[in-house]
ROVO-458164 format. One record per atom (N, C-alpha, C, O): x, y, z; residue in one letter. Coordinates in steps of 0.02 Angstrom, whole numbers, plus 50000, padded with zeros to 5 digits. Layout:
XYZA ...
# end
This chain:
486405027749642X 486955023849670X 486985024849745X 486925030449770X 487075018749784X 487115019049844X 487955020049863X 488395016349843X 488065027049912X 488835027649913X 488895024549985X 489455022550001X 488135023350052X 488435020150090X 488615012950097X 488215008950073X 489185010750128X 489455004850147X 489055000350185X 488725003150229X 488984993750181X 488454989750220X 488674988950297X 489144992750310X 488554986650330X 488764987150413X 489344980950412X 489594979050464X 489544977650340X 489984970650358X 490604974950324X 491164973850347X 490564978150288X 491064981450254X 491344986150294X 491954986350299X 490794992450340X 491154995250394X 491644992150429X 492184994550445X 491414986550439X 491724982750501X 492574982550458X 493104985550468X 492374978350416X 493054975450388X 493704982150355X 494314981350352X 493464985750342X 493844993150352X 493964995350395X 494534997450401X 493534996150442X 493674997950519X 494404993650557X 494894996350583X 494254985450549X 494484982950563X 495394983950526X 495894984150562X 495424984350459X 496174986050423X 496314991250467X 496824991050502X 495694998750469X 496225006350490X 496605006650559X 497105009550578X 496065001450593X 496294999750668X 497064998650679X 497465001450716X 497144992550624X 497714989050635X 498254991650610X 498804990650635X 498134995850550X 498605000950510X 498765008350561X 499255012050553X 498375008950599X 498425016550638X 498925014050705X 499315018050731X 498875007350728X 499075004750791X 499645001050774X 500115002750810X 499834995050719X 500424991850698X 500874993050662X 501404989950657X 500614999950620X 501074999650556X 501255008950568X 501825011150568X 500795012050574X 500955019850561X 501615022050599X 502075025550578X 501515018550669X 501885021650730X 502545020650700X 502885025750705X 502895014850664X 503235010850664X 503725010650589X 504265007950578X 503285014550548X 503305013850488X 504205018750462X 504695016250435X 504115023850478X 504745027150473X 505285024850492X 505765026150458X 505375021050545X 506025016750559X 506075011750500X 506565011350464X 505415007350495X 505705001650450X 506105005450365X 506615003750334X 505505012250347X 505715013550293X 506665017350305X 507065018250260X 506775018450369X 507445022550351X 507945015350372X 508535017250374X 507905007950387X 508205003950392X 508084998650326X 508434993750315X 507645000250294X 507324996250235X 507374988950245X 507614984650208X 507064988250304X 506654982150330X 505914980650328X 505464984450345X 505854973650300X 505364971750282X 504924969650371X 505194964250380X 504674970150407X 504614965850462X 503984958150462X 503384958250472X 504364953050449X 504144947550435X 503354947250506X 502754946050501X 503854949350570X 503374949750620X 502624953150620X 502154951550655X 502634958250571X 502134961950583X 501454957550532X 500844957150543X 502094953150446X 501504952250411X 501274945950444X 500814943550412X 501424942350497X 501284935550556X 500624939250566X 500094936750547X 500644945550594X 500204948250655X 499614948550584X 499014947250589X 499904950250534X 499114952550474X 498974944150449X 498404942050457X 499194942050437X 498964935050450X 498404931050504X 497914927750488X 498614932350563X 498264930450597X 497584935150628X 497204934250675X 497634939950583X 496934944550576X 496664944150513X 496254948150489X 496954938450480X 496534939550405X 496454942950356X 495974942550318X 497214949450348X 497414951850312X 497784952450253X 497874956950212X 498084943150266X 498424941850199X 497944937250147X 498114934750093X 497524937150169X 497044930550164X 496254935350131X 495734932850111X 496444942950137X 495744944250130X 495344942250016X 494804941149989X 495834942950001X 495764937549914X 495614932549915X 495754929149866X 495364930149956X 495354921949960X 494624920749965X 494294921250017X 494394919049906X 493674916649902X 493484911049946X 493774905849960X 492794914249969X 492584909950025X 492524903250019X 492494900150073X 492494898849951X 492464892849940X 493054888849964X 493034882849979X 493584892849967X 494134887949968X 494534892250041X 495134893550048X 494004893750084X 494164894650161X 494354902450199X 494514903750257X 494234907450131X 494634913950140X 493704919450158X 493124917550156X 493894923350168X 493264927950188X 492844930150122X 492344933650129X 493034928250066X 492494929450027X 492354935950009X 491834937049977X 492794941150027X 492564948750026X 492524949749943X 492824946849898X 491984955449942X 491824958449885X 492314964349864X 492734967149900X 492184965349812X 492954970749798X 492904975349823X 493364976549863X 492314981049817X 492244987449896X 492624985749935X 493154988849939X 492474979549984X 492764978850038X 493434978750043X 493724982250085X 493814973849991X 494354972649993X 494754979749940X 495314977649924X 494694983249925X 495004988449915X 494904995949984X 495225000750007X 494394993149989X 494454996050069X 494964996250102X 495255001350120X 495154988350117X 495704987550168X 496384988650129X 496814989350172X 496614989150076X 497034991650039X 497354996850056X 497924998050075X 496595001450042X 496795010450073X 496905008750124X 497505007750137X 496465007750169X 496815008150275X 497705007350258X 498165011450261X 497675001950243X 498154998450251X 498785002150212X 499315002350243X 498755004750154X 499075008850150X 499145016850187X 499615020950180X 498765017250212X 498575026450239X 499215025350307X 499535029750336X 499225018750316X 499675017850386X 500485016050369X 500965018750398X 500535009850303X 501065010550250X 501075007050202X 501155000950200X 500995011450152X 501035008350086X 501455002850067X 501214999550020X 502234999950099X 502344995850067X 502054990450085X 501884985950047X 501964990650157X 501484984150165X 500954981150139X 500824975650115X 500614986950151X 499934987250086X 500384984550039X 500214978650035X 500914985849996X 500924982349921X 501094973749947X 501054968449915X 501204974549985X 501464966550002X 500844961549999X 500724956249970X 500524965550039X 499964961450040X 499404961649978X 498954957449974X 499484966749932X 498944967949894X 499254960049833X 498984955049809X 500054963849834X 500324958149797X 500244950349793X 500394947649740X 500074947749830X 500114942949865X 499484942149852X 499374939549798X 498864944049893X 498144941649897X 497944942749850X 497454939349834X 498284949449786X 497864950749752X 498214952049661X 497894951449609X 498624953049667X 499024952449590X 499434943649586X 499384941949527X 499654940249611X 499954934949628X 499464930849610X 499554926449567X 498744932149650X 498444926049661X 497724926549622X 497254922549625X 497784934049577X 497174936249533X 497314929649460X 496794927949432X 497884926749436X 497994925149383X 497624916049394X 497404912249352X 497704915349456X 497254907549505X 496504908449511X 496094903949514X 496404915349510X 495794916949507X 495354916249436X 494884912649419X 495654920249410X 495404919349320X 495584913449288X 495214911549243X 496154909749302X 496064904449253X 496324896149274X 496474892149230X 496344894549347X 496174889349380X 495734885149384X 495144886949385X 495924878449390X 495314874449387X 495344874649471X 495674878049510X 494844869349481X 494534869749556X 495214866249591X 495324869549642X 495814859949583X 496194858049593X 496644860949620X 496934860349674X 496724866049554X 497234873149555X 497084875749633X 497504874949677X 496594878249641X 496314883849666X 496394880249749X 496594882549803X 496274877149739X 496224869949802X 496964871549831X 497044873649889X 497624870049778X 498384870449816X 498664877049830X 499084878249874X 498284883349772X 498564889549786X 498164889849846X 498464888449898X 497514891549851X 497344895349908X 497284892349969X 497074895450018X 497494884949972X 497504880650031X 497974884250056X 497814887450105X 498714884850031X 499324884350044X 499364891150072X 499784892150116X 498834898050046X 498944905650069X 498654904450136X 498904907750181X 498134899850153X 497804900550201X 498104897750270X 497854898750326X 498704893850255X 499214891850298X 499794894950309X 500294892850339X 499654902250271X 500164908550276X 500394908550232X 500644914150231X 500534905950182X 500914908050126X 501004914150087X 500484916850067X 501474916450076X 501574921450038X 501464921249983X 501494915249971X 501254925449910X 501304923449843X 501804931049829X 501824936549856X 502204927149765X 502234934649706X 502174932749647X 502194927249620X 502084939149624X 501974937849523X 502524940449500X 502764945949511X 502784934249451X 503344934349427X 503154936849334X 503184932749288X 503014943249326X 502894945249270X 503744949549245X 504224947149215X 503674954349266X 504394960049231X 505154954049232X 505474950349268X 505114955749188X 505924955449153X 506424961049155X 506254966949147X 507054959049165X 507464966749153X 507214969149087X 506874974349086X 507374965249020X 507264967548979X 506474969448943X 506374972148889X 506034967348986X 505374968748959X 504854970549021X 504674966449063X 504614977949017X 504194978749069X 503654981749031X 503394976449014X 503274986349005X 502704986048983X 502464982148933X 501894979748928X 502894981748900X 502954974348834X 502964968348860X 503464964848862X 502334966548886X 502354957248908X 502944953848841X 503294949048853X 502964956348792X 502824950948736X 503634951748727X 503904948548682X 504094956848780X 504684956948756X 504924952048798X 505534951948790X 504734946948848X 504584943448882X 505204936448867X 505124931948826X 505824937548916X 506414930548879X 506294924348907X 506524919448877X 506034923648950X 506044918549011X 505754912348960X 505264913748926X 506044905948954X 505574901648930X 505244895148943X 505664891148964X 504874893548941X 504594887548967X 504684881648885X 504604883348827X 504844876048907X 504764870448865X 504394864548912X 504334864748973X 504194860048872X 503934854748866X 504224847748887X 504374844048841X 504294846448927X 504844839648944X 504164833848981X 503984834149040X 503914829948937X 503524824948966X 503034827649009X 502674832048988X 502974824949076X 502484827849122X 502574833749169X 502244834649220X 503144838249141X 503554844549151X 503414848549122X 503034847249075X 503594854949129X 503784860649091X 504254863049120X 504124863949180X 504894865049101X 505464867749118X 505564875849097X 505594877949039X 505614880049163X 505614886649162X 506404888749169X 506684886449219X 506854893349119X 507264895749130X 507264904849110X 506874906049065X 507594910349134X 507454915549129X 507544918549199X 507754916249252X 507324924049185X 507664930549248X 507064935949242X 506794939049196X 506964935549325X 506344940949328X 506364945949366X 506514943949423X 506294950349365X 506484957849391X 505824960949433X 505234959249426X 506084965449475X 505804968849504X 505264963549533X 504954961249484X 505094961349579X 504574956249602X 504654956849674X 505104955349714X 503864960449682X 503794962849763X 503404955149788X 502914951849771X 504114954549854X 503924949049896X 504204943949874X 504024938349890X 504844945749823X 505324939449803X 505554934549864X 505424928549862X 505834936749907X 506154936749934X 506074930950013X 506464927550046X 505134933150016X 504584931150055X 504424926250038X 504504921550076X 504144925149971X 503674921049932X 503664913549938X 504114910349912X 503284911149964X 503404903549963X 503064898049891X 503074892049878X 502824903849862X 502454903449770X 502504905849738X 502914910049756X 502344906949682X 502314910249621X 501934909849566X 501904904449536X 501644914449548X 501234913049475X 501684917349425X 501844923249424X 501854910349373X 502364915249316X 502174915049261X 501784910649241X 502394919149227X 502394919849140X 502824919649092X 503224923949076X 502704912649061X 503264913449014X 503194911548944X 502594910348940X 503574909948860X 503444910948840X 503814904548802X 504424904248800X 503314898748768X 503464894948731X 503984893348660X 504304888648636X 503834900848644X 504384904848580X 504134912448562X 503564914048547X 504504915248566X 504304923548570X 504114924048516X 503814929348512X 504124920448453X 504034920748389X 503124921048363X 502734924348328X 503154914548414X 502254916248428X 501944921148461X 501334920848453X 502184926948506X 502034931448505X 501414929448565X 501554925848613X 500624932848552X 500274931648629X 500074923848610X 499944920948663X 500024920448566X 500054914848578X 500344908048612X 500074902648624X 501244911648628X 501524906448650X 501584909848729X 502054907748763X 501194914148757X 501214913748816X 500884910248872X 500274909348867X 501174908148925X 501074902648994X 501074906849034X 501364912349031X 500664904449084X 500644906349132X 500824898449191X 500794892949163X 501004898549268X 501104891649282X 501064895149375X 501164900949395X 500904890049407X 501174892249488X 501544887749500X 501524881749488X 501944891449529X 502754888049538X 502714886949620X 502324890849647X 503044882549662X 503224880049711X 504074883749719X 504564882949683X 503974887849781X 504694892449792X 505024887149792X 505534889149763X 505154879549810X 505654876949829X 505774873149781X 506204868749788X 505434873849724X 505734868149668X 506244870149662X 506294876349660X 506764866649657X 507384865049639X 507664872549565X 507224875049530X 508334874349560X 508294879449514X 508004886349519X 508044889749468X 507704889349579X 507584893849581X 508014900049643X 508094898949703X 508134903149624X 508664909349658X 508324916549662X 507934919849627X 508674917449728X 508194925449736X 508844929249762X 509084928449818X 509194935149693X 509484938349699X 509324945349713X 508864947049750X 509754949549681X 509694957449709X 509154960049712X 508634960949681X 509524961649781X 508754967049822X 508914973349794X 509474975749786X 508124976649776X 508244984449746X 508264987549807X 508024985049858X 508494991849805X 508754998149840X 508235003549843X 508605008549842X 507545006149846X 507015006449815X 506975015949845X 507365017649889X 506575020049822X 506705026149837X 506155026449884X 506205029949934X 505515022249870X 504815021149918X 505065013849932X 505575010549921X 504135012649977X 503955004950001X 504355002150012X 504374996249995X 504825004950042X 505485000050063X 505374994250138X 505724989950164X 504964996050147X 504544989450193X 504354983250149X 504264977550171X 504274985850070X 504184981550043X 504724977749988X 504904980049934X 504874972750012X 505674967649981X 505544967149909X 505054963949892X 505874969649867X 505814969249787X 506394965249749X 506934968149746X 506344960849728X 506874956449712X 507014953349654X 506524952349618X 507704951049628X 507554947849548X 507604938949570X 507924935349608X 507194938449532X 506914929449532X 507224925749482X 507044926849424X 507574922449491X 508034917749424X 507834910649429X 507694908249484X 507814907349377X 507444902249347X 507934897749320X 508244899249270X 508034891649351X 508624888349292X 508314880849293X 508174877649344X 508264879149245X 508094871549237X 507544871249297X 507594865949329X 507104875049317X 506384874349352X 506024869649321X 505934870149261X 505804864949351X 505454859849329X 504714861849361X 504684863049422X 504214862049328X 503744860749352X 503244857349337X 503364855149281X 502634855049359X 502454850249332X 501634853449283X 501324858649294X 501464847349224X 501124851249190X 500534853449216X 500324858949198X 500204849749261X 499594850949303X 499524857949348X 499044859849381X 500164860949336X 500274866549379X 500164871949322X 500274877549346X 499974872249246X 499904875449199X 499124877749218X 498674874149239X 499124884249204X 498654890149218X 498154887749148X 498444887749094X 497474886049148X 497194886949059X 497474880849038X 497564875149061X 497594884148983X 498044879348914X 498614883048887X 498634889248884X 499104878648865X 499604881548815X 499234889448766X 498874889748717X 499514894048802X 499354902748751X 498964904748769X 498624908248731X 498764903948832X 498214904648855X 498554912348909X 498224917448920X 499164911348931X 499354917448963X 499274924548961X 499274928449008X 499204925348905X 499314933748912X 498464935548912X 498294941448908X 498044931148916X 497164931848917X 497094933648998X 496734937549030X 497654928449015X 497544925949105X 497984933149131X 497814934349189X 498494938549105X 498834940749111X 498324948849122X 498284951649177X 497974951449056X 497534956149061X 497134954749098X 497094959449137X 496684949749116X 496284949549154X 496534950249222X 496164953549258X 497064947949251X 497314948849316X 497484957349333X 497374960349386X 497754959849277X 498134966349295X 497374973149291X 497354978449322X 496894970649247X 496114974849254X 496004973149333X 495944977349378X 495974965649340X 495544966249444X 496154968649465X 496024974449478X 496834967549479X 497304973049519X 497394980149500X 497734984449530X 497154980749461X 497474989449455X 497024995149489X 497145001249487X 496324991049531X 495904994049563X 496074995449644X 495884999649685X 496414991049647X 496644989749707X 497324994649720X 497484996649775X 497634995849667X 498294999049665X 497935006049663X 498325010549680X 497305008349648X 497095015549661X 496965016349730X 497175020549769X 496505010649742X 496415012449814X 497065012949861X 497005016149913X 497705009949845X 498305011349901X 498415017549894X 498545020449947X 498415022549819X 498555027249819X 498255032449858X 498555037049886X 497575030949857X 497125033349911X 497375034249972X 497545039549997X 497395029049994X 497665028750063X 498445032850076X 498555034550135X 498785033850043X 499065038250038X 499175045850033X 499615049850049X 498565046050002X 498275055349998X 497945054250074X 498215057950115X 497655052050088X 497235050550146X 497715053750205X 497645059050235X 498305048050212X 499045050850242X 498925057150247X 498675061150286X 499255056950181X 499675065450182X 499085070450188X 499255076150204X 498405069550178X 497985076350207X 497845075450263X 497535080150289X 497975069550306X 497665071450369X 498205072150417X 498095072650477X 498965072250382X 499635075050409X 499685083150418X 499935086950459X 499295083550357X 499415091950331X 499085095550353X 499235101550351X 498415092950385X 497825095650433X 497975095350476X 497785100750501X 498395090450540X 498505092450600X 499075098650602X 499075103150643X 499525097650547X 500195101450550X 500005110450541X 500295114950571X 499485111350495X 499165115850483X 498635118450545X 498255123150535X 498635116650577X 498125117850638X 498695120050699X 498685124550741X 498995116850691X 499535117050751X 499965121950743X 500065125550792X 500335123550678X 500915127250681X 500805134350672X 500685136150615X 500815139050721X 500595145850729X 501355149350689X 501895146550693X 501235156050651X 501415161850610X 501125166150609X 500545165450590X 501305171750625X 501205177350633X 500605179350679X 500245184350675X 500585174550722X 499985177350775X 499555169950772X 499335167950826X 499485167250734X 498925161250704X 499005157850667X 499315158750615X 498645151250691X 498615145450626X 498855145450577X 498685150250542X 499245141450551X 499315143750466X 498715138950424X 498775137550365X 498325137450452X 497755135150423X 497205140150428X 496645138650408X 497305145050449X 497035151450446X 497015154750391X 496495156850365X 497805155850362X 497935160750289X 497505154050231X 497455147950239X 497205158950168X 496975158350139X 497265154050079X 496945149750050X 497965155850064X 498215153750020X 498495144850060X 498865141750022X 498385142150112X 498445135250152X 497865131750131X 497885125950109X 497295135350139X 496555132450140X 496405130550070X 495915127250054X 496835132750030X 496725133649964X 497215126749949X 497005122449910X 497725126249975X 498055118049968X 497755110949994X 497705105349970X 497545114650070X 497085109350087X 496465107750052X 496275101850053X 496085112450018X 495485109849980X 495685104849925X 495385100149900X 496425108149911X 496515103049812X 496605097949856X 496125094349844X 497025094549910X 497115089149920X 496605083449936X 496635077549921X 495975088049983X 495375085649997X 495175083149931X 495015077249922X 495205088849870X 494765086749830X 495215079649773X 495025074949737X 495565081349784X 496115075249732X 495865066049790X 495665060649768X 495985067749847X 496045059849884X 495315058849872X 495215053049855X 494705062749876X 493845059649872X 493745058649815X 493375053649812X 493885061249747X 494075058449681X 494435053049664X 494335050149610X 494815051349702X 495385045449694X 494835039449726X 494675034849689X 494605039949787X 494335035749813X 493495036349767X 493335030749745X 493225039249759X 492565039149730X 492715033749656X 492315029349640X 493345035149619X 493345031849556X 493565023649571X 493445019149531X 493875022749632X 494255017849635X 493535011649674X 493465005549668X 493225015449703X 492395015049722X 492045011449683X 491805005849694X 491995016249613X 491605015049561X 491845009249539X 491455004649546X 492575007449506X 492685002149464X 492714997849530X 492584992649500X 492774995949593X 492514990849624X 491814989649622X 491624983849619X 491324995249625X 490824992249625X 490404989949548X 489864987049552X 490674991449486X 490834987649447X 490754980649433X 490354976849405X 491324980349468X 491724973049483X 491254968849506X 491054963849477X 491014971349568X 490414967949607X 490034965449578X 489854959649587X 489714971049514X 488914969749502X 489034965549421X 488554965449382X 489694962449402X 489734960649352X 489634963649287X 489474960349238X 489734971149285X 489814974749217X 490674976149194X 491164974349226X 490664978049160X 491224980949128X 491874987749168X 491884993849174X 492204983549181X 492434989749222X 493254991249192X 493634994049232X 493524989349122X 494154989749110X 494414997349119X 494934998949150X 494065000849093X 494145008449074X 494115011249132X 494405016549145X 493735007849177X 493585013149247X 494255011049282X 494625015449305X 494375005149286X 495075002849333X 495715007149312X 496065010349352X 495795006749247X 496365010349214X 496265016049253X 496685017149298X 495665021049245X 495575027749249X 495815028049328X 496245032049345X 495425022749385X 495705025449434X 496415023949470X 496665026049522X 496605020449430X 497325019749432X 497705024349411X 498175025749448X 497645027849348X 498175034149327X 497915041749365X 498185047249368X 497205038949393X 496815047749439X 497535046449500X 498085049149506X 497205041349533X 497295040049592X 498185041749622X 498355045449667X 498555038049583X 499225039049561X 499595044449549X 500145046049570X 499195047249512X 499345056249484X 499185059849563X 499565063549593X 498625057849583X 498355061549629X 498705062149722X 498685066249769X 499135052349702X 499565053149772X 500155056549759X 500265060249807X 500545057049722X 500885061449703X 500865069549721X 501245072649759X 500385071749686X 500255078749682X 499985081249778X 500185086449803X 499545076449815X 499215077149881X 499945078249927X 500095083649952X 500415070849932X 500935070549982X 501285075749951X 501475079849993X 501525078049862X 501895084249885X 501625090349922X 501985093049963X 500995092849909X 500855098249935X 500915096850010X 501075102250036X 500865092650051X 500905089450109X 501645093050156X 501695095350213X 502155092050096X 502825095350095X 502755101950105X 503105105250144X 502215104450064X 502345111850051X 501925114250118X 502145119250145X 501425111550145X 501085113650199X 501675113650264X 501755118550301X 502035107850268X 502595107550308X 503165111650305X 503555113550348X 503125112350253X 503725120150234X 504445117050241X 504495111450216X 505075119650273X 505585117750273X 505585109650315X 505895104650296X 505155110050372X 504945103050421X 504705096450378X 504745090550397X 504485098450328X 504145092950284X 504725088850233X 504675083350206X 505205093150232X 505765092750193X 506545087750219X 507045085650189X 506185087450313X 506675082250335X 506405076350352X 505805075250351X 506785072850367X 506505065750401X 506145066350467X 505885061350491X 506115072650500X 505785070550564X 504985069250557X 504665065850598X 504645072950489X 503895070150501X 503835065350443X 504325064850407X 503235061250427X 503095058450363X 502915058450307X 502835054050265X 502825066350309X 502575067350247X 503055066050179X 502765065350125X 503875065750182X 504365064250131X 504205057450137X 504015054450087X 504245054750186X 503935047450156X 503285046150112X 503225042250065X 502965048850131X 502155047150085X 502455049850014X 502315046449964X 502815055150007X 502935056049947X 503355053249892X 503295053449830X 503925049649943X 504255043849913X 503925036849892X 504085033149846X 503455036049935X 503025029549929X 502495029849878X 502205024749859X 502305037949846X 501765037949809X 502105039749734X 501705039849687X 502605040649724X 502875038849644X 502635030949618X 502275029849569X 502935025549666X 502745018249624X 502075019249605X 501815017949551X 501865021249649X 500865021849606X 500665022749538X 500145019949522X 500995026549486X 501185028749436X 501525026049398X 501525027749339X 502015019749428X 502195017249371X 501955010049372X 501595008649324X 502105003849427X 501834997249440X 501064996349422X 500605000249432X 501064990549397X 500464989349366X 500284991849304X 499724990249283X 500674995749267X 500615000249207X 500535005649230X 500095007749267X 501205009449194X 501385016849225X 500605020449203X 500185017749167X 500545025349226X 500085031749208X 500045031249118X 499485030949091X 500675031349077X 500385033849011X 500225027248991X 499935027248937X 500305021449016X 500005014348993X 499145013549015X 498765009248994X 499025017649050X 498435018549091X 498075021549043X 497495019349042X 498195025749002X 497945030848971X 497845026648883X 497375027148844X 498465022948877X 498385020048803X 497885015848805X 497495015648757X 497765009348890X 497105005348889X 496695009848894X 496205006448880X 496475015148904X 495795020248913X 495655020548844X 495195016948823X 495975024148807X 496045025448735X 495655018648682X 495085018048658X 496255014548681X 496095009248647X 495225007648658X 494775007448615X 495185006648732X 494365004048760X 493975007648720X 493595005948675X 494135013048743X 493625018548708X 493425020448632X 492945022948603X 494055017848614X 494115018148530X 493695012248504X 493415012348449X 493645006648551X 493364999848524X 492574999048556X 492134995448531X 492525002848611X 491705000048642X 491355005548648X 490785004748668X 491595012548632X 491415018448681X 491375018348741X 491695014148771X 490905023848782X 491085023948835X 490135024048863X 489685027148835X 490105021248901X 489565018448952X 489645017649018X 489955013449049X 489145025049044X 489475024849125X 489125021949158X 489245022549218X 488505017049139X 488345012549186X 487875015049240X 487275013849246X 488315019249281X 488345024949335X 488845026549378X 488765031249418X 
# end
């Protein structure tokens, strides 16, 4: 296996950490302690080709391969994660369901419309149903050359933003994965409302909102597939995003060890470094070793992806590593910081607030573990490499 990067992929990583180290890091702690989204900054990633990097080259977007584009994920998170989710959301869970099961038409109005800035979100969670697609109330009917969406959707990063939507809903719950739709919705059709903002403990750069649906008309040509065809279009979207959701986590350990390394270098006790005592070096190695694991797996199921094999099991895996792993990195991050890490003046309580969602969005950690299971119970396991 080749682990180096080609000289177009440097670039295009280079190019995210640049913009993440210079637009977003400096900046990032104010927006999170005002829990402002800054519309201005995602203008500025726009016009560098950062909201746009999902956008297959056919239909005007850069064409990046998944390496690449989980690349810019991490940068982009290492500087701030909620942005990173904004954008991952958007280029890449929103607009993965246009990807898998669009015709060329489709693909023509969604990704025309991103490429003229548009925002996307995916309108999947329900209050009442979040790992259970199938507990799913929202419903779509049939009205002539319509389908009419009514229902209430929860938690939806970039509600708020979104000038689209790809939704899911459900013909009669009775049918179960059969009667599920999928559809892209136009923010301004008529009937649609964007209520309460969560109050969020992370990514509060990033706007999370509930989406309400009333007599939404949309039209049938805007149907994803065919009638039941959703919840096919649904797994397949959440396998290519959940790779991407490792790599933010990444970028997050990334953070918090290279917070914990300057802080550790700098802050003298008892004569010297506290990156000196043994029992420090011994935190800094687990963290080293948790973020190059996170990124090596999140690696693997991109390059996967690339080469057209099988990568369900690997995505899961580096989604519940990666997750587990930002977690466990930004706290010790705390503990390297000692009582200092514990206030708002440095970032490391932020990285640690921002790296819980990792663990649960997209399918918490033990949902991570039941698709591993299941896979494994049904195909074995084949590492490919």
């Amino acid at each position: 296996m080749d682990f180096v990067l080609t000289d177009e992929q440097k670039m295009t990583r280079q190019m995210a950490r640049d913009f993440a180290t210079n637009e977003l890091a400096p900046y990032a702690m104010q927006w999170d302690k005002d829990d402002h989204c800054p519309l201005d900054v995602i203008a500025k990633m726009y016009d560098l080709g950062l909201t746009t990097v999902g956008v297959p080259a056919e239909y005007g977007g850069p064409g990046l391969d998944n390496v690449s584009l989980c690349g810019v994920m991490e940068e982009l998170a290492r500087g701030d994660a909620g942005l990173a989710t904004a954008v991952m959301a958007s280029t890449g869970l929103a607009s993965d369901p246009v990807l898998v099961g669009a015709n060329d038409e489709q693909k023509k109005w969604w990704y025309g419309r991103m490429m003229e800035g548009a925002i996307a979100a995916f309108c999947l969670t329900e209050p009442g149903a979040g790992s259970d697609a199938l507990g799913m109330a929202t419903k779509c009917v049939k009205d002539g050359g319509d389908y009419i969406l009514n229902g209430t959707k929860q938690f939806i990063t970039n509600g708020e933003i979104a000038q689209q939507f790809t939704v899911l809903a459900t013909l009669d719950k009775k049918l179960g994965n059969k009667g599920i739709c999928a559809f892209m919705v136009d923010r301004d059709s008529a009937g649609i409302s964007i209520s309460k903002k969560e109050d969020k403990l992370g990514i509060r750069t990033s706007c999370t909102n509930q989406v309400v649906f009333e007599d939404v008309r949309v039209p049938a040509k805007n149907l994803l597939g065919a009638e039941g065809q959703g919840m096919k279009i649904l797994m397949q979207t959440l396998d290519l995003s959940r790779t991407g959701v490792a790599a933010m986590a990444t970028g997050i350990c990334q953070a918090s060890l290279e917070a914990a390394l300057q802080y550790a270098n700098e802050r003298q006790q008892f004569g010297k470094p506290i990156s000196a005592f043994q029992g420090v070096q011994f935190m800094l190695a687990d963290m080293a070793i948790y973020t190059e694991t996170s990124r090596l797996l999140y690696m693997k199921a991109a390059s996967l992806q690339d080469a057209g094999l099988p990568f369900k099991s690997t995505s899961s895996m580096a989604k519940a590593w990666a997750g587990d792993a930002a977690v466990k990195v930004s706290c010790d991050a705390i503990q390297v910081f000692g009582g200092y890490g514990y206030t708002k003046e440095y970032p490391v309580e932020k990285y640690y607030r921002d790296a819980k969602i990792m663990q649960i969005y997209e399918g918490t950690a033990q949902v991570q573990r039941m698709v591993i299971g299941k896979d494994l119970s049904k195909n074995g396991y084949t590492p490919y490499f």
